[in-house]
N, C-alpha and C positions, 0 to 999 in steps of 0.2 A: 606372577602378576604384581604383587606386590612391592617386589625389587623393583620391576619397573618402572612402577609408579613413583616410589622413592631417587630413583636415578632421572628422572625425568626433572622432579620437583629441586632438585641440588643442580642438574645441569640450568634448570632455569635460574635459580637464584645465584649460582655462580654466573650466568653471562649479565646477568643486570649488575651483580659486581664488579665485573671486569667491564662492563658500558662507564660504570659511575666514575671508578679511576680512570681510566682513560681522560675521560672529560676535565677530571679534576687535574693530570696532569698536564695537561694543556693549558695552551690561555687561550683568551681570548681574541679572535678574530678582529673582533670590534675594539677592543684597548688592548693591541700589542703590547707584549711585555709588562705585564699585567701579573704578578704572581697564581698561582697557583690557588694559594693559602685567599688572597682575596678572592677567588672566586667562592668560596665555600659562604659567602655571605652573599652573593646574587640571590634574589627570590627562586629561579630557577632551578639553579642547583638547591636550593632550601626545599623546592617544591619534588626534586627527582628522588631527597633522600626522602621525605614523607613516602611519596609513593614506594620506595624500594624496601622501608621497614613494614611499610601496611601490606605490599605483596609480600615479604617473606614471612611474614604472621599469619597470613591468609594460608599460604604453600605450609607451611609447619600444621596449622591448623587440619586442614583435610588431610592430612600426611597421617597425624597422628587417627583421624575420623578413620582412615584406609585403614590403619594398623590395626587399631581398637574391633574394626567389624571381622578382619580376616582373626582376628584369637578367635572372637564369637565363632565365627563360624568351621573352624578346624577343633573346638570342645565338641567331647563326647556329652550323648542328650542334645537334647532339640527342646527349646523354648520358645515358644511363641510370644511371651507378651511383650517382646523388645518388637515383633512384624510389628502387634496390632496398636502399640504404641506410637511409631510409626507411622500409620496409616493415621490415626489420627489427628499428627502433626503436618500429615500432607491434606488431610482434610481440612485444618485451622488454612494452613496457606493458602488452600486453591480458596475459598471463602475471604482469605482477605485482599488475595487479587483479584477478585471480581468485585471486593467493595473499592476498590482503587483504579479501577477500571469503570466502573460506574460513575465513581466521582470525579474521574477524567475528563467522560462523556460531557458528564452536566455543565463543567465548567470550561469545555469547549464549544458549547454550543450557544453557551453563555457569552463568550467571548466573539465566535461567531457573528450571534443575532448585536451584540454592540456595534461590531464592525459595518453589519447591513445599514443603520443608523448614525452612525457619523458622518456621514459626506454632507455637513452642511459647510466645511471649510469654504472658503473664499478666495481664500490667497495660498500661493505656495505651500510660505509659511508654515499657515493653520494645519493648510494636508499633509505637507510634513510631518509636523508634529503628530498628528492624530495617526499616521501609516506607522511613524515609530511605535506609537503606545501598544498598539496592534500587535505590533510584533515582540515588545519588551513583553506584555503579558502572554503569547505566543512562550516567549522562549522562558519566563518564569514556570509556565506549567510542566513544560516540557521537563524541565531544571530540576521542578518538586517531583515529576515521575520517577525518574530516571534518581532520585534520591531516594523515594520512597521504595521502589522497588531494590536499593541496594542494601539497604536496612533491612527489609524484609528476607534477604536472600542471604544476610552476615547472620543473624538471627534463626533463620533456621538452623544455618549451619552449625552457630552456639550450642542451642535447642536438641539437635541430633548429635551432637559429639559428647554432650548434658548426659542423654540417655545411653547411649554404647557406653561411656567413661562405666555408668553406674552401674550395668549390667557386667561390662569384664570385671569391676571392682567385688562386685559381686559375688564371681563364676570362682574367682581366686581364693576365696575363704574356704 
């Protein structure tokens, strides 16, 4: 199980490799004959290698998390207090996704009851502008969700690779 996890997590991070070169060896579409070497200075590709180090930190990350739980659990003796350690990191979570989910709420309905409330526009314009705001605070919330919950979810992960590290460092002495 655990080779396959490993051969999974290398064939992924080799084909985001072999995506990235590729790309790089290319030009551009848009500026024919465009070196190579400039493209490495597009935001784009600027944005693809961020993404492709944060995913293989992430892939190495759980890889090692994988590795670390299968020693734990192929040692002779049975120790419990890495479960209920555990449990209680899954306990902090479920608890702070329901304070993040609560705070969602409020500040959607917050948002909401504004939007019942502005249609005193007149002109184009005004309701323009006011369907914008709606919606820029719409996609702010959305934007702080969808970030809070990434944080919370790299963070566990921290959190739980924290405790397996210190238990197999442990199990070794």
């Amino acid at each position: 199980m655990l080779e396959n996890f490993m051969k999974m997590a290398q064939e992924s991070a080799r084909q985001m490799q072999t995506t990235h070169a590729r790309l790089l060896q290319g030009t551009s579409p848009a500026l024919p004959g465009l070196p190579a070497q400039a493209l490495a200075g597009f935001a784009p590709v600027q944005k693809l290698n961020a993404y492709q180090g944060i995913a293989q930190n992430l892939m190495a990350q759980q890889a090692q998390l994988v590795q670390d739980l299968w020693t734990l659990a192929t040692q002779p003796g049975t120790d419990f207090s890495l479960a209920s350690e555990m449990l209680q990191l899954q306990q902090a979570l479920f608890e702070r996704i329901a304070k993040q989910q609560a705070d969602a709420m409020r500040e959607l309905m917050g948002i909401l009851n504004g939007a019942t409330h502005m249609r005193s526009a007149n002109t184009m314009s005004k309701l323009l502008e006011e369907e914008s705001d709606f919606f820029a605070q719409l996609h702010a919330l959305m934007s702080a969700q969808a970030t809070a919950y990434l944080e919370l979810a790299e963070t566990a992960q921290v959190n739980a690779g924290y405790l397996v590290a210190r238990k197999v460092a442990g199990a070794d002495k």
